[in-house]
mmCIF file of the N, C-alpha and C atoms, coordinates in Angstrom:
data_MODEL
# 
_entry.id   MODEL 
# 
loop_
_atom_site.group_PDB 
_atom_site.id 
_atom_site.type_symbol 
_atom_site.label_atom_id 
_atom_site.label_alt_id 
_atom_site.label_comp_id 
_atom_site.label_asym_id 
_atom_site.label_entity_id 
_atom_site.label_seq_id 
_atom_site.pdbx_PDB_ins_code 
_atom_site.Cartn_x 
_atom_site.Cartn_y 
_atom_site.Cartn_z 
_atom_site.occupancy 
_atom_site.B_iso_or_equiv 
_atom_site.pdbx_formal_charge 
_atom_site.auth_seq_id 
_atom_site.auth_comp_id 
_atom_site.auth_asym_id 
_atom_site.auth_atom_id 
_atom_site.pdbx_PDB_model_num 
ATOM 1   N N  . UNK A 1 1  ? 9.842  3.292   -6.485  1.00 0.00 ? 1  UNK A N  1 
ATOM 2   C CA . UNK A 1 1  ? 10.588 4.251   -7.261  1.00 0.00 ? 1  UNK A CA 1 
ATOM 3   C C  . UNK A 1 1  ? 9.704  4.760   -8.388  1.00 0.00 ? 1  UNK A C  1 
ATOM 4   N N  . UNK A 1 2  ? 10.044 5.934   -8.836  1.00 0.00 ? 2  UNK A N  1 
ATOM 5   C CA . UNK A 1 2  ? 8.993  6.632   -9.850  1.00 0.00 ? 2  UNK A CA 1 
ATOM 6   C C  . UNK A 1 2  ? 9.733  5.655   -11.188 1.00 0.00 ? 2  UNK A C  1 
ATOM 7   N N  . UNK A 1 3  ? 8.744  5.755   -11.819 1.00 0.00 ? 3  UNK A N  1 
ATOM 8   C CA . UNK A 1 3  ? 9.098  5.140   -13.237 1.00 0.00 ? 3  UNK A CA 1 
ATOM 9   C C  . UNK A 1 3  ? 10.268 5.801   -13.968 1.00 0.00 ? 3  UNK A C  1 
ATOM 10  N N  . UNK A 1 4  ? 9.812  7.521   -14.025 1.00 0.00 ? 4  UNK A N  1 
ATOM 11  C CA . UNK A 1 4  ? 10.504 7.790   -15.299 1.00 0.00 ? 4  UNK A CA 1 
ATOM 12  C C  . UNK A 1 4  ? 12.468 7.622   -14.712 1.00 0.00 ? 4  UNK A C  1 
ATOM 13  N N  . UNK A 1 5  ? 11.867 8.060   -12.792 1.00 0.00 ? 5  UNK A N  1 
ATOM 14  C CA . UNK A 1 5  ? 13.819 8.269   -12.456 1.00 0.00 ? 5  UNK A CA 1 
ATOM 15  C C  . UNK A 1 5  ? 13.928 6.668   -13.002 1.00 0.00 ? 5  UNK A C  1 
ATOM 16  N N  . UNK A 1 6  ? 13.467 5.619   -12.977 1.00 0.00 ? 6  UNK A N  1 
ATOM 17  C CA . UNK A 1 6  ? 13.801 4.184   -13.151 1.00 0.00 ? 6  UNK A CA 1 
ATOM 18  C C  . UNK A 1 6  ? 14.267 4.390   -14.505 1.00 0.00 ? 6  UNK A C  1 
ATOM 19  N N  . UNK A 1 7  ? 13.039 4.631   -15.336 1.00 0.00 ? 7  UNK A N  1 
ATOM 20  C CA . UNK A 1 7  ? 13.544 4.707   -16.941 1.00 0.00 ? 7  UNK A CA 1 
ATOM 21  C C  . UNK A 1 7  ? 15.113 5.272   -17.594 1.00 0.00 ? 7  UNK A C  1 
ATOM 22  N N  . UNK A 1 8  ? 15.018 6.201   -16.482 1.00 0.00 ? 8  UNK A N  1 
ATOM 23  C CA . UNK A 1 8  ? 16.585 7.081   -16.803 1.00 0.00 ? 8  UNK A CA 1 
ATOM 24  C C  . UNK A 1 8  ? 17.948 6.715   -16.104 1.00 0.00 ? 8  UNK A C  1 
ATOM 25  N N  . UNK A 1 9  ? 17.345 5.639   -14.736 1.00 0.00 ? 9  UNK A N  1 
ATOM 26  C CA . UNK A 1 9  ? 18.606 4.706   -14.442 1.00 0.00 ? 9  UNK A CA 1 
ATOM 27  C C  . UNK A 1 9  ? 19.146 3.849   -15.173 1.00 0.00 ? 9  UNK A C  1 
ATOM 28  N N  . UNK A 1 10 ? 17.811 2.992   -15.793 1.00 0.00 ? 10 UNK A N  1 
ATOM 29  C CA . UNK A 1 10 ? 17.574 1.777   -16.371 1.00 0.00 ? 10 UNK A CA 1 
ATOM 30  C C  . UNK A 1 10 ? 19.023 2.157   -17.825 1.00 0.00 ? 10 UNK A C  1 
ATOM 31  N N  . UNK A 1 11 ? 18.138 3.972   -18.412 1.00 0.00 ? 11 UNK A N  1 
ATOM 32  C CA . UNK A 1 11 ? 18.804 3.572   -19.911 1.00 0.00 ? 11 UNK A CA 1 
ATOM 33  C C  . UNK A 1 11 ? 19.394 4.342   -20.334 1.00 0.00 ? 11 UNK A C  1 
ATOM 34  N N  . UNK A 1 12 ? 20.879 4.638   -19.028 1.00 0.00 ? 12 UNK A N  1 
ATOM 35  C CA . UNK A 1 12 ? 21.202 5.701   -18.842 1.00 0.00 ? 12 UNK A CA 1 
ATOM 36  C C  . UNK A 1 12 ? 22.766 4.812   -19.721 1.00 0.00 ? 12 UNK A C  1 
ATOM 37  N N  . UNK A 1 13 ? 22.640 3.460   -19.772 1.00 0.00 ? 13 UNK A N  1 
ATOM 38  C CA . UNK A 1 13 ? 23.827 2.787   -20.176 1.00 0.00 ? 13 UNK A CA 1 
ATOM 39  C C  . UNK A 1 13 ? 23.595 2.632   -21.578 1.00 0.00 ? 13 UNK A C  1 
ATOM 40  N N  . UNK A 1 14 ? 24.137 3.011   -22.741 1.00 0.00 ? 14 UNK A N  1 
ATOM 41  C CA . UNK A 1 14 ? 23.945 2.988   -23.959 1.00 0.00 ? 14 UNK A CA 1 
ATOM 42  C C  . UNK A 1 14 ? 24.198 1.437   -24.855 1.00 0.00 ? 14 UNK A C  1 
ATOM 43  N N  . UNK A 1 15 ? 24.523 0.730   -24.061 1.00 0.00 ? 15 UNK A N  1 
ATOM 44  C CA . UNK A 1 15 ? 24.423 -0.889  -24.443 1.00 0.00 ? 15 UNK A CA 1 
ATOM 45  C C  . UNK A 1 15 ? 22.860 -1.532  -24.769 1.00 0.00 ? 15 UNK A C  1 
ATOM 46  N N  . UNK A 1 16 ? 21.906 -1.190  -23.564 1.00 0.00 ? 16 UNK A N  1 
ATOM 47  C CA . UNK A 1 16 ? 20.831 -1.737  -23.724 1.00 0.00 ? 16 UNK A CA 1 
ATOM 48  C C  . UNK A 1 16 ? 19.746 -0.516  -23.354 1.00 0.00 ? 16 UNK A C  1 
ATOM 49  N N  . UNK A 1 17 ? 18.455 -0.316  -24.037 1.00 0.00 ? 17 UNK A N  1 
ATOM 50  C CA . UNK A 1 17 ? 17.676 0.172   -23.807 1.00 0.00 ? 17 UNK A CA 1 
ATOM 51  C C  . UNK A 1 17 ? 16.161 -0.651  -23.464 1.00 0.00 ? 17 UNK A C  1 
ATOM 52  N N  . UNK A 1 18 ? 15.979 -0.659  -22.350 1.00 0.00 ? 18 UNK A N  1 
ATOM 53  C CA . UNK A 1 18 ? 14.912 -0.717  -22.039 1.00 0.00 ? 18 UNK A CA 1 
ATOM 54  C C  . UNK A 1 18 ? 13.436 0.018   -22.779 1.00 0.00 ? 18 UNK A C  1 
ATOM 55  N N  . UNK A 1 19 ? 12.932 -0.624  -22.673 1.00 0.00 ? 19 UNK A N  1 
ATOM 56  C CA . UNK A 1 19 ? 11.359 -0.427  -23.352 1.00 0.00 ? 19 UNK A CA 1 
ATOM 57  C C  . UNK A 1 19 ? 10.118 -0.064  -21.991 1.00 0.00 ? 19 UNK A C  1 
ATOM 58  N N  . UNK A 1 20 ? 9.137  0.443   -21.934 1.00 0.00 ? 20 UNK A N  1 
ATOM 59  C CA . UNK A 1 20 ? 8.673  0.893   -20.784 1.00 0.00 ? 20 UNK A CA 1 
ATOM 60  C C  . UNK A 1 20 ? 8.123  -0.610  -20.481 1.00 0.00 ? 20 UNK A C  1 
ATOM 61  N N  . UNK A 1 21 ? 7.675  -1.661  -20.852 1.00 0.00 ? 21 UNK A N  1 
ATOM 62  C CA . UNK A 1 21 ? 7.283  -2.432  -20.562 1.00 0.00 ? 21 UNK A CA 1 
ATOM 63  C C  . UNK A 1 21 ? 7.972  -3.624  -19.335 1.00 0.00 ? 21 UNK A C  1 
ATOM 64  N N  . UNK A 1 22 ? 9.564  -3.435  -20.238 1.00 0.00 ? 22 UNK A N  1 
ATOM 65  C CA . UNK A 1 22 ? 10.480 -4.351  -19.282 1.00 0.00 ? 22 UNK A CA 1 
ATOM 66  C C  . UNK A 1 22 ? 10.587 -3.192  -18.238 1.00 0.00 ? 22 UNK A C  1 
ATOM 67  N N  . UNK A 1 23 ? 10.637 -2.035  -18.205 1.00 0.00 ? 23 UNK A N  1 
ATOM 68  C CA . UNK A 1 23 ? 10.618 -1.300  -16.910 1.00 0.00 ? 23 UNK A CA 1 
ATOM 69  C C  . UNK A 1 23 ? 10.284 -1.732  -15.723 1.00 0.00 ? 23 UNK A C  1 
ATOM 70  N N  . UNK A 1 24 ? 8.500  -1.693  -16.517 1.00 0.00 ? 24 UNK A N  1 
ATOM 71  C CA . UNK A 1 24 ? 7.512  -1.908  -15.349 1.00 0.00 ? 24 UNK A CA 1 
ATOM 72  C C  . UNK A 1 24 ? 7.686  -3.701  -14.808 1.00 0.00 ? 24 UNK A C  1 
ATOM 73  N N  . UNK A 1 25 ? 8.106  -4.532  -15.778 1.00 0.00 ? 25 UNK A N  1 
ATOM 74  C CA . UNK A 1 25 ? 8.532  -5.785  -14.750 1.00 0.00 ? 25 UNK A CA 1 
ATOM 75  C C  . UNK A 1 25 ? 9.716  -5.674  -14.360 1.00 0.00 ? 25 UNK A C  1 
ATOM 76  N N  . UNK A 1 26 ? 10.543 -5.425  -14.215 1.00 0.00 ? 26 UNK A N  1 
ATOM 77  C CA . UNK A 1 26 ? 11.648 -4.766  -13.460 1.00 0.00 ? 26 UNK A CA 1 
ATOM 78  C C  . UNK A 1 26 ? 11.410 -4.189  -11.974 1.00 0.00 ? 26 UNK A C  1 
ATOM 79  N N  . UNK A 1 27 ? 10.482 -3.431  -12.250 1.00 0.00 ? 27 UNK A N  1 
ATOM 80  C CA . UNK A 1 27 ? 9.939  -2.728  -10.901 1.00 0.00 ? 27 UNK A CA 1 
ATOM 81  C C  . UNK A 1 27 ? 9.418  -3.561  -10.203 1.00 0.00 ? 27 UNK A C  1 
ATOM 82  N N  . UNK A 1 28 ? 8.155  -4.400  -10.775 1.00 0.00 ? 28 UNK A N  1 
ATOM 83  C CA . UNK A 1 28 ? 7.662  -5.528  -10.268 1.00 0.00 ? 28 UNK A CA 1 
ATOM 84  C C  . UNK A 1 28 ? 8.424  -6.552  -9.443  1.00 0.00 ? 28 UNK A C  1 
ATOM 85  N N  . UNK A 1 29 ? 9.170  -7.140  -10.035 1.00 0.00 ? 29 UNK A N  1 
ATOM 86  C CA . UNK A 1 29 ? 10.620 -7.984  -9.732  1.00 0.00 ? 29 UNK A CA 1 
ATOM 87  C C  . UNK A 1 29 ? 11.500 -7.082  -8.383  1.00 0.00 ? 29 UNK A C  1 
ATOM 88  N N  . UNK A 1 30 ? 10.872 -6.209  -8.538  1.00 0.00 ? 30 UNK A N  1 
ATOM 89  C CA . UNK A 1 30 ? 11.730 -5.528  -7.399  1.00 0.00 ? 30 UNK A CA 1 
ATOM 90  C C  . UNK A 1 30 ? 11.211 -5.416  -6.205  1.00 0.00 ? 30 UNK A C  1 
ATOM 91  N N  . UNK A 1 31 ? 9.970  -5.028  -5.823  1.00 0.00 ? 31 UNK A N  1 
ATOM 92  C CA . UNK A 1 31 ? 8.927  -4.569  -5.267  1.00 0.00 ? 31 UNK A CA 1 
ATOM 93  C C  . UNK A 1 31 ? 8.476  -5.999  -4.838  1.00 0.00 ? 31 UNK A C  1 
ATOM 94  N N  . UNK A 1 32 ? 8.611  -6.956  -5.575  1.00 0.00 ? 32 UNK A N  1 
ATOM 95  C CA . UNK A 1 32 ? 8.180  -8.708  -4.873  1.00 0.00 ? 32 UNK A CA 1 
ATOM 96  C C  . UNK A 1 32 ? 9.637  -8.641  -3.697  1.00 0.00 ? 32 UNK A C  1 
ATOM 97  N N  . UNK A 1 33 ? 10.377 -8.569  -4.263  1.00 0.00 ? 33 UNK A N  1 
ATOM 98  C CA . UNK A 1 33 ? 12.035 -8.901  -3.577  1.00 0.00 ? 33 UNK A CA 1 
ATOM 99  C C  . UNK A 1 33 ? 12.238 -8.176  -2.468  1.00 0.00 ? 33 UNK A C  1 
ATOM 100 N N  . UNK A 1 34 ? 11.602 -6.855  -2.359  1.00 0.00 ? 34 UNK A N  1 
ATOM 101 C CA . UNK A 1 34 ? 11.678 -5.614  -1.422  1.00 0.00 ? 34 UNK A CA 1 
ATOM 102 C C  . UNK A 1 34 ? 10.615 -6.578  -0.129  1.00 0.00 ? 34 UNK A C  1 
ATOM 103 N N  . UNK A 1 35 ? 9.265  -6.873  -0.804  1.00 0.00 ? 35 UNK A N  1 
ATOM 104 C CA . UNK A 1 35 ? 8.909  -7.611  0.155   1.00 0.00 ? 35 UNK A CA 1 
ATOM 105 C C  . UNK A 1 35 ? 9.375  -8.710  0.648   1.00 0.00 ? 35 UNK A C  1 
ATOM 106 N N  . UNK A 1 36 ? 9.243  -9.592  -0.059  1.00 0.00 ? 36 UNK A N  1 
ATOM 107 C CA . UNK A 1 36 ? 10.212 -10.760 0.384   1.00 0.00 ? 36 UNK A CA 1 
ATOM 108 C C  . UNK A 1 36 ? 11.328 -10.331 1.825   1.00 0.00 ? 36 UNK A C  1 
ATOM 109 N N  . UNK A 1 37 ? 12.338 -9.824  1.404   1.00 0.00 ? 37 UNK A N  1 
ATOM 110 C CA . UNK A 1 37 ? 13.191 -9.559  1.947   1.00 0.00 ? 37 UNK A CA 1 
ATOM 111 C C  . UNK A 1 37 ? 12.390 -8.827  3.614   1.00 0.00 ? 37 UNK A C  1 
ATOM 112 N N  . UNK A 1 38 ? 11.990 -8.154  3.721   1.00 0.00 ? 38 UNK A N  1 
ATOM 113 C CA . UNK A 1 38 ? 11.139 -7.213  4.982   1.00 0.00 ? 38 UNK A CA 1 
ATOM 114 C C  . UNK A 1 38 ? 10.676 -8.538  5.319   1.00 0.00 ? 38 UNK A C  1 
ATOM 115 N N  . UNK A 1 39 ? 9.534  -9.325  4.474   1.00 0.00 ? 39 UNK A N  1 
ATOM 116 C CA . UNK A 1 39 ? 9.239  -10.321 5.219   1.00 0.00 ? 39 UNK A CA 1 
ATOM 117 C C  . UNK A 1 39 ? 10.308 -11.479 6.262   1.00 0.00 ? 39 UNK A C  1 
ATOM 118 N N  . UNK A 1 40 ? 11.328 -11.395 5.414   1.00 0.00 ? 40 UNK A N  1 
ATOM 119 C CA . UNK A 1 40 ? 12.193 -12.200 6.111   1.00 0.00 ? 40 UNK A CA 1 
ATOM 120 C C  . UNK A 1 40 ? 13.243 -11.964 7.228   1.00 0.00 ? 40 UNK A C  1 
ATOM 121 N N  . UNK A 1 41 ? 13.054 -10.458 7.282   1.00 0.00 ? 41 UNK A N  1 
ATOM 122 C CA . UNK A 1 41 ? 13.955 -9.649  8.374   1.00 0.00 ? 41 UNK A CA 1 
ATOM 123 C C  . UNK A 1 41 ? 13.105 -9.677  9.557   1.00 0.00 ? 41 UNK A C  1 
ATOM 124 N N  . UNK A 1 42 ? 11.649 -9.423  9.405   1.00 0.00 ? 42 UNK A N  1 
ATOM 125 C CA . UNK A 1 42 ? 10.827 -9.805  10.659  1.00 0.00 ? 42 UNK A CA 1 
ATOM 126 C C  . UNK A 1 42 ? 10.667 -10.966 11.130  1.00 0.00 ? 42 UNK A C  1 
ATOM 127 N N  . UNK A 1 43 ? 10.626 -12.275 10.383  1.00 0.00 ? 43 UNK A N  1 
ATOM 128 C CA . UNK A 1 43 ? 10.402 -13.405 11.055  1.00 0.00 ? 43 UNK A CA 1 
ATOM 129 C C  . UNK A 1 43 ? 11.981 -14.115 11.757  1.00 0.00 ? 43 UNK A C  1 
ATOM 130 N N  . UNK A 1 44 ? 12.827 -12.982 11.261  1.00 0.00 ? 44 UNK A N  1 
ATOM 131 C CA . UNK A 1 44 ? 14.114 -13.654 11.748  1.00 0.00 ? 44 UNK A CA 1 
ATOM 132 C C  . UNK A 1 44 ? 14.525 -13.422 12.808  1.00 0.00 ? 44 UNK A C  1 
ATOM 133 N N  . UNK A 1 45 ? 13.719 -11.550 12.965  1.00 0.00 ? 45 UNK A N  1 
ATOM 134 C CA . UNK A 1 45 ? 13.842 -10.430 13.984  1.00 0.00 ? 45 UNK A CA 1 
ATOM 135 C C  . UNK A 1 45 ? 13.082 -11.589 15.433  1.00 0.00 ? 45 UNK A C  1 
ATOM 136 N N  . UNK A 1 46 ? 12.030 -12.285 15.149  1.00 0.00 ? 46 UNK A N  1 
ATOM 137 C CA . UNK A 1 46 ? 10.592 -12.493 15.589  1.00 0.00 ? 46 UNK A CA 1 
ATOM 138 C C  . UNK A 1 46 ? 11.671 -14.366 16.273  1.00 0.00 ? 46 UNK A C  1 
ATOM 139 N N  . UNK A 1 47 ? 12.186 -14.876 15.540  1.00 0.00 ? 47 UNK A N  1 
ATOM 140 C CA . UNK A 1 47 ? 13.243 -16.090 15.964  1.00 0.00 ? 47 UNK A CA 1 
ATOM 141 C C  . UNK A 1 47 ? 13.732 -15.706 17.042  1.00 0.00 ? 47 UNK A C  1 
ATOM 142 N N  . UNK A 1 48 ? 14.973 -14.567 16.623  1.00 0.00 ? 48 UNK A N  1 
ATOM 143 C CA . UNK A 1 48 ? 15.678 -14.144 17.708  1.00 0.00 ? 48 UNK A CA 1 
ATOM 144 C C  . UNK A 1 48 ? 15.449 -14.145 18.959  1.00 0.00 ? 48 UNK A C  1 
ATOM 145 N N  . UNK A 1 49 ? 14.352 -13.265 19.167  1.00 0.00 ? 49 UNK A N  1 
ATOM 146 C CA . UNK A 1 49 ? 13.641 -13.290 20.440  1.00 0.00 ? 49 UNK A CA 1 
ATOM 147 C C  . UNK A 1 49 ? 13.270 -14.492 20.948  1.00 0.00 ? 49 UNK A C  1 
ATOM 148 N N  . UNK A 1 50 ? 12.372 -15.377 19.667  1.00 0.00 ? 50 UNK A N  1 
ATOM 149 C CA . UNK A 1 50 ? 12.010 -16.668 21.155  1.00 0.00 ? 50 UNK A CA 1 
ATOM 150 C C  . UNK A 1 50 ? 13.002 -17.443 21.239  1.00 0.00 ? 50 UNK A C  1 
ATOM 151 N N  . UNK A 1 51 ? 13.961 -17.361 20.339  1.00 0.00 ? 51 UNK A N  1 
ATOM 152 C CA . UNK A 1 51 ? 15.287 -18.252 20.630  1.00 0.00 ? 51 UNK A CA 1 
ATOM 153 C C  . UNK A 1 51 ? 16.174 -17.616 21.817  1.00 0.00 ? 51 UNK A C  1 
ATOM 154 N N  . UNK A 1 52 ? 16.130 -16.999 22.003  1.00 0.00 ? 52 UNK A N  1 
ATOM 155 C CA . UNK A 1 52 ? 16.950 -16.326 23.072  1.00 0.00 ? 52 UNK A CA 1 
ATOM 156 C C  . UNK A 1 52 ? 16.288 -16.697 24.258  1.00 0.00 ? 52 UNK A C  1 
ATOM 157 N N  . UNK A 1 53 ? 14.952 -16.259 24.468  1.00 0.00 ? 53 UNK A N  1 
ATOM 158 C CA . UNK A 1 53 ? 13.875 -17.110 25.975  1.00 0.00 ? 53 UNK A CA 1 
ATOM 159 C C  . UNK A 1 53 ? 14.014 -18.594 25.863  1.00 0.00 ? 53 UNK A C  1 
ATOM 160 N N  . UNK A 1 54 ? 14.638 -19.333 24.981  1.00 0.00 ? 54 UNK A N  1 
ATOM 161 C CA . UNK A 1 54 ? 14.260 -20.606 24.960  1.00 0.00 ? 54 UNK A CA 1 
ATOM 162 C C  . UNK A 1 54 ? 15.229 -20.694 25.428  1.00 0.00 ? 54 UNK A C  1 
ATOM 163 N N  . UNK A 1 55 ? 16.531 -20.011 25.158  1.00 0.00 ? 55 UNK A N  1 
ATOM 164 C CA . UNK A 1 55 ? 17.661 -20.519 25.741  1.00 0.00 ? 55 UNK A CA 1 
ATOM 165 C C  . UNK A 1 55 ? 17.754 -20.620 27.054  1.00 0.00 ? 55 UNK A C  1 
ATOM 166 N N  . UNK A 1 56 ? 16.969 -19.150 27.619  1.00 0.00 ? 56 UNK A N  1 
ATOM 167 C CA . UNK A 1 56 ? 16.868 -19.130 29.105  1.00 0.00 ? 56 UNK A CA 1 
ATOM 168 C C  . UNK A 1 56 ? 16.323 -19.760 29.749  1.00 0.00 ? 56 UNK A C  1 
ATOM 169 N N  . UNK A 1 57 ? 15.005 -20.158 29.664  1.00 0.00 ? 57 UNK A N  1 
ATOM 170 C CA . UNK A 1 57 ? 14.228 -21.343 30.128  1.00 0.00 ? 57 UNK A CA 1 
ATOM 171 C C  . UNK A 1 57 ? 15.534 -22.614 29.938  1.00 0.00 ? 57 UNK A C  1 
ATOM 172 N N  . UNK A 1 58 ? 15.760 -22.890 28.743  1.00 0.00 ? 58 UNK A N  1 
ATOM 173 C CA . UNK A 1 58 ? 16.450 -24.607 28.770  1.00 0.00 ? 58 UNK A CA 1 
ATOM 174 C C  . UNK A 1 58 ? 17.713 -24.468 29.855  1.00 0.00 ? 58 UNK A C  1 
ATOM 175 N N  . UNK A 1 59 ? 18.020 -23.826 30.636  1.00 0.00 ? 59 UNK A N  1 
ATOM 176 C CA . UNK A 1 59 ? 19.243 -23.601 30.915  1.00 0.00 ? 59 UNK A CA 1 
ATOM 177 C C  . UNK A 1 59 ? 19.091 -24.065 32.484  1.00 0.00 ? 59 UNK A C  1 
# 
């Protein structure tokens, strides 16, 4: 995500304003999690499959 649309999501709520700094770990924090997450949709994607041949073979 571009910074500034972030900046203007971020401090669009008049309770708390963000500083560009917590932005950018914000983004960070996000962008780890974005991976994370992809990582974990493929190896689950990547299960499926040999769990499913395993079933067929054990059968």
């Amino acid at each position: 995500m571009d910074f500034n649309k972030a900046k203007t999501i971020l401090n669009s709520s008049k309770e708390a304003v963000y500083t560009d700094k917590e932005i950018k770990e914000i983004l960070k924090v996000l962008e780890n999690l974005k991976i994370v997450f992809i990582n974990n949709q493929i190896k689950s994607k990547n299960n499926e499959k040999r769990n499913h041949l395993c079933k067929s073979i054990n059968r």
